[in-house]
DSSP file (Angstrom, degrees, kcal/mol; ACC not computed):
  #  RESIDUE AA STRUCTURE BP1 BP2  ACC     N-H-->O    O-->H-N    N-H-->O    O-->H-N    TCO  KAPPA ALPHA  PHI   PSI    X-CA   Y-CA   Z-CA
    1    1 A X    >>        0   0    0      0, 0.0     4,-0.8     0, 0.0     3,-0.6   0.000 360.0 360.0 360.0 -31.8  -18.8  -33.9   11.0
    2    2 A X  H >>  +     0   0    0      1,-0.2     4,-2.0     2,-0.2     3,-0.7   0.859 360.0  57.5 -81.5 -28.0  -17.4  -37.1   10.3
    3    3 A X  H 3> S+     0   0    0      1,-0.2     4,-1.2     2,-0.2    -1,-0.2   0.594 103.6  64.4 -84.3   0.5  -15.1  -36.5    7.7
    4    4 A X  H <4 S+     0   0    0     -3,-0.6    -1,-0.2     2,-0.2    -2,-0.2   0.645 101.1  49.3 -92.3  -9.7  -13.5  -33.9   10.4
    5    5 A X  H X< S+     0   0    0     -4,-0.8     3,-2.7    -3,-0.7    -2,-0.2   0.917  99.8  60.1 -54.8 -68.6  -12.7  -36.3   12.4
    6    6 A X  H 3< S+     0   0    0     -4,-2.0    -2,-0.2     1,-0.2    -3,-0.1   0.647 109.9  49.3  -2.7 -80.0  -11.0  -38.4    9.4
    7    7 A X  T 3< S+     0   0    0     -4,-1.2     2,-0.4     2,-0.0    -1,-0.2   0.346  90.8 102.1 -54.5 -25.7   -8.5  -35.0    9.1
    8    8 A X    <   -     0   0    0     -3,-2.7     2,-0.4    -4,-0.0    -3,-0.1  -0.380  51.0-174.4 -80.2 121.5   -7.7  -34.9   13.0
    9    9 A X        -     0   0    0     -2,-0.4     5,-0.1     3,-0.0     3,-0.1  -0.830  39.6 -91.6-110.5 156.0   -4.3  -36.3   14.0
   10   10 A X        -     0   0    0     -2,-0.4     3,-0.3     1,-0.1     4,-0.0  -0.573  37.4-122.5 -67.7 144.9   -2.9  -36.9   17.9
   11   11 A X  S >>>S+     0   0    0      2,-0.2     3,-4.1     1,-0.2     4,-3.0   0.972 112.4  71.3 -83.9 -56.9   -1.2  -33.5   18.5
   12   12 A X  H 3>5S+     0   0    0      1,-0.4     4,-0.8     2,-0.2    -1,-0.2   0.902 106.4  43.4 -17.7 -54.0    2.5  -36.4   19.3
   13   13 A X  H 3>5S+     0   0    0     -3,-0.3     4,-0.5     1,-0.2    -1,-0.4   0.461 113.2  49.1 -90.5  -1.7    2.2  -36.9   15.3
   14   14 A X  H <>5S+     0   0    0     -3,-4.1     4,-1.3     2,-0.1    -1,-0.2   0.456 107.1  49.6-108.9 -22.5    1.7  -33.1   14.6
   15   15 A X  H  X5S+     0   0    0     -4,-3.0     4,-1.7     2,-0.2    -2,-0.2   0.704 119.4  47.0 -80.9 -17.2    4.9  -31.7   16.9
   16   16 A X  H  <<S+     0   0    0     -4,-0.8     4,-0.3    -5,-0.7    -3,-0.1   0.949 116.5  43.3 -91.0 -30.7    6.6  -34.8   14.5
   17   17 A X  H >X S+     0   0    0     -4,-0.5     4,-3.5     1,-0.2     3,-2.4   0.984 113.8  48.8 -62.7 -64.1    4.9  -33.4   11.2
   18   18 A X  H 3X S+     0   0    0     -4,-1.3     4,-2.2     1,-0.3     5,-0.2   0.899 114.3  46.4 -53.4 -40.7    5.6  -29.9   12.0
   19   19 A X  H 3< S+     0   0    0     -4,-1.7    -1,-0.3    -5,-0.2    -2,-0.2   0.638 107.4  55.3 -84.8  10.0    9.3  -30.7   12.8
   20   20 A X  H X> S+     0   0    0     -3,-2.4     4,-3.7    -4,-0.3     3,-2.7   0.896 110.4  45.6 -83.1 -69.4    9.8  -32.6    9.9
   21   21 A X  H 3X S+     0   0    0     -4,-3.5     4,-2.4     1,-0.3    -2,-0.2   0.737 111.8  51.4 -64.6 -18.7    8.6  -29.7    7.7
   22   22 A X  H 3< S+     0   0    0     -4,-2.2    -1,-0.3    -5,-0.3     4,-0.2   0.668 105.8  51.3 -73.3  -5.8   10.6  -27.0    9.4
   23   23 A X  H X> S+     0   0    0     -3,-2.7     4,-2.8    -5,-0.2     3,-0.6   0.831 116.5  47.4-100.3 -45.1   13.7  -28.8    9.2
   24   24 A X  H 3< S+     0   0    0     -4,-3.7    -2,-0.2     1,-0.2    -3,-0.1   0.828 112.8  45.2 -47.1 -40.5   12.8  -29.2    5.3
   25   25 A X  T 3<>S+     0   0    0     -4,-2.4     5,-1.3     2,-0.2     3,-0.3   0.483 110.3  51.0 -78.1 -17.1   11.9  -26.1    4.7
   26   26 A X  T X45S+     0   0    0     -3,-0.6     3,-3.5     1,-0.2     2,-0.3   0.950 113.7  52.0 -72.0 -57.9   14.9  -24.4    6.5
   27   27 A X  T 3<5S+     0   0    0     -4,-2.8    -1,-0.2     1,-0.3    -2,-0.2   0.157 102.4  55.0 -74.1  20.3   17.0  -26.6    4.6
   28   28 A X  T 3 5S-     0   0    0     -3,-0.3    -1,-0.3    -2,-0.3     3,-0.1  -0.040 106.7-119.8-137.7  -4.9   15.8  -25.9    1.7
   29   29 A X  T < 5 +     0   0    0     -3,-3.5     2,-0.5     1,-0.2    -3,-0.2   0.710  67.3 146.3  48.2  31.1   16.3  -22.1    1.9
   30   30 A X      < -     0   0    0     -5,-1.3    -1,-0.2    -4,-0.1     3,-0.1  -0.825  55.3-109.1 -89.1 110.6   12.1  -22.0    1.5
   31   31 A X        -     0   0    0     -2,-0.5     5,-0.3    -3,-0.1     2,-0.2  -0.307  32.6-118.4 -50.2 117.0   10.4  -19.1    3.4
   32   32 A X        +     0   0    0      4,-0.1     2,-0.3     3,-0.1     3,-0.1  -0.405  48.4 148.6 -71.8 156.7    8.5  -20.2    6.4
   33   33 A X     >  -     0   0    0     -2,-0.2     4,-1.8     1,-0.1     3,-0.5  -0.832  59.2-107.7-176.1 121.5    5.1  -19.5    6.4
   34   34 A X  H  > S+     0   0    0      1,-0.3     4,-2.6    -2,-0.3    -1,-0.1   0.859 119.1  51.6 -34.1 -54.0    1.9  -20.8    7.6
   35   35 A X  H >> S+     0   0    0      1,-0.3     4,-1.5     2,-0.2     3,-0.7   0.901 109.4  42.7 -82.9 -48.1    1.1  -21.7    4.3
   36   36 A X  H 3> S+     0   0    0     -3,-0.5     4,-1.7    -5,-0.3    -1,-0.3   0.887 114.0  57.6 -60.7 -21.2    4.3  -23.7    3.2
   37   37 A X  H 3X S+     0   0    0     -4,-1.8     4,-1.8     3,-0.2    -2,-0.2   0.854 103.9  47.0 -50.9 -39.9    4.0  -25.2    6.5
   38   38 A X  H <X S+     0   0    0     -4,-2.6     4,-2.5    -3,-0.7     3,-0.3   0.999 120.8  41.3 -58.2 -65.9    0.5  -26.5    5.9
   39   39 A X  H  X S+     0   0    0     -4,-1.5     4,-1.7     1,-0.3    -1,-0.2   0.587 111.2  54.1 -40.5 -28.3    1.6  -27.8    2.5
   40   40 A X  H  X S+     0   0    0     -4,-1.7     4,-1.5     2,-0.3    -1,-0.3   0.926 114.9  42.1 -90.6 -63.1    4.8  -29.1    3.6
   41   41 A X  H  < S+     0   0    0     -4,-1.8    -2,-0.2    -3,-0.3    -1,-0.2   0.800 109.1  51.2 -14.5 -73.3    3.1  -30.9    6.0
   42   42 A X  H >X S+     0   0    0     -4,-2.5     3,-2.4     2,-0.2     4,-1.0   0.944 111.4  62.8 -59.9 -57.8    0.0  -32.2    4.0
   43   43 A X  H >X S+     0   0    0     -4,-1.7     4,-2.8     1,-0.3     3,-0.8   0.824 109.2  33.5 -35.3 -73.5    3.2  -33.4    1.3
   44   44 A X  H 3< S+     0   0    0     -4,-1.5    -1,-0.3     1,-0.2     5,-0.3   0.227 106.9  64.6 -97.5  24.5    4.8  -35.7    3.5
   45   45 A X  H <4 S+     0   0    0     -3,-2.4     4,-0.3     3,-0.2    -1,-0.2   0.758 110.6  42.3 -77.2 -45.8    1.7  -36.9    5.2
   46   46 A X  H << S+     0   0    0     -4,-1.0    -2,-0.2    -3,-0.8    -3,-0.1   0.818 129.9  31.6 -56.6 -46.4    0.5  -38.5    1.3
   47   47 A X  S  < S+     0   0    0     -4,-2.8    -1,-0.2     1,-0.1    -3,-0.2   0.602 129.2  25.3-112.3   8.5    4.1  -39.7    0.8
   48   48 A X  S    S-     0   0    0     -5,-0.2     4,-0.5    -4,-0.2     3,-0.2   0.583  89.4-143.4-153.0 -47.1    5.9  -40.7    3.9
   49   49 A X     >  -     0   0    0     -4,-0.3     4,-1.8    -5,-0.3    -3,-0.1  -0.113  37.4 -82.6  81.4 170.5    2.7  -41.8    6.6
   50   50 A X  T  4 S+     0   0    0      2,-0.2    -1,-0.2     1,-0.1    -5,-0.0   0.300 124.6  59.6-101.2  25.3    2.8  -41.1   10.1
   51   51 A X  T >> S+     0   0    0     -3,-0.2     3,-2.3     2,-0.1     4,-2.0   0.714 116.3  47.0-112.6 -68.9    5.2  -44.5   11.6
   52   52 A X  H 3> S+     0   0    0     -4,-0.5     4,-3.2     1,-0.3     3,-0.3   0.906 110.3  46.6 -54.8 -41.4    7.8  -42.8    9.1
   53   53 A X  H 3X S+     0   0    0     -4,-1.8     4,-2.7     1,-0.2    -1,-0.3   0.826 112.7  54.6 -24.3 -47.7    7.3  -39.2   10.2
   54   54 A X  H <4 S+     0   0    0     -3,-2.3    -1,-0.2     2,-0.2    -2,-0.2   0.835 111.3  42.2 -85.0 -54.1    7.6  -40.6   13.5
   55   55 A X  H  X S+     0   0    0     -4,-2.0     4,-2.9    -3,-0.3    -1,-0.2   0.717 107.3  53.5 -48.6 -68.6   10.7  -42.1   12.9
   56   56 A X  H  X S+     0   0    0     -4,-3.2     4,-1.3    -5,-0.3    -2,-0.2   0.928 104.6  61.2 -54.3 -61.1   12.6  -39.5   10.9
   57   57 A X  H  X S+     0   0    0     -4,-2.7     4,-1.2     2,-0.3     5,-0.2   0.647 105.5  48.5 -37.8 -28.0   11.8  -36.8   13.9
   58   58 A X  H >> S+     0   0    0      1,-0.2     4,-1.0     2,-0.2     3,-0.9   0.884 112.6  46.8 -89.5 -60.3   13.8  -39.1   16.4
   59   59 A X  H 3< S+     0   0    0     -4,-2.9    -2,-0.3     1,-0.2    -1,-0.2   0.709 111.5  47.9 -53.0  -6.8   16.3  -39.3   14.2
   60   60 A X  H >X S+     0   0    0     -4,-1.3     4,-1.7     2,-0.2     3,-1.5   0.792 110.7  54.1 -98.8 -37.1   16.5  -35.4   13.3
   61   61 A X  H X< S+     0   0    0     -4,-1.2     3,-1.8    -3,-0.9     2,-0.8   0.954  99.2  68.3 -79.4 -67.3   16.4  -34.3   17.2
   62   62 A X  T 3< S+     0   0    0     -4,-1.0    -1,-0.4     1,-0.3    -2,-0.2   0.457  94.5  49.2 -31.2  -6.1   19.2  -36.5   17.7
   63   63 A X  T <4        0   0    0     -3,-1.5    -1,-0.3    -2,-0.8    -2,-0.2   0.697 360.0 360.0 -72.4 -40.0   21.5  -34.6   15.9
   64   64 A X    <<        0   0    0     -3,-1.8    -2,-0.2    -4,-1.7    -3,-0.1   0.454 360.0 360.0 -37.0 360.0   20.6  -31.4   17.7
């Protein structure tokens, strides 16, 4: 049980993950899919953290 807590993020940091990885994967001409999504996701969780995430997201919806 505990280490499924560990894995659990505030759903604020998962709408920022998830748009992160859609805007990557669009641009990237990569077929969405649950499954690149997950990965895509898990990827820049490892390399990027969630302050940067956080970050990037404001700055990508500003441009919309």
């Amino acid at each position: 049980m505990e280490s499924e807590k560990s894995d659990l993020i505030e759903w604020k940091d998962a709408i920022s993950y998830m748009q992160i990885a859609v805007h990557t994967l669009q641009n990237s001409a990569t077929e969405i899919t649950p499954k690149t999504i997950k990965s895509e996701m898990e990827m820049l969780r490892k390399k990027f953290g969630t302050n940067e995430i956080r970050r990037l997201a404001g700055i990508i919806l500003k441009r919309r």
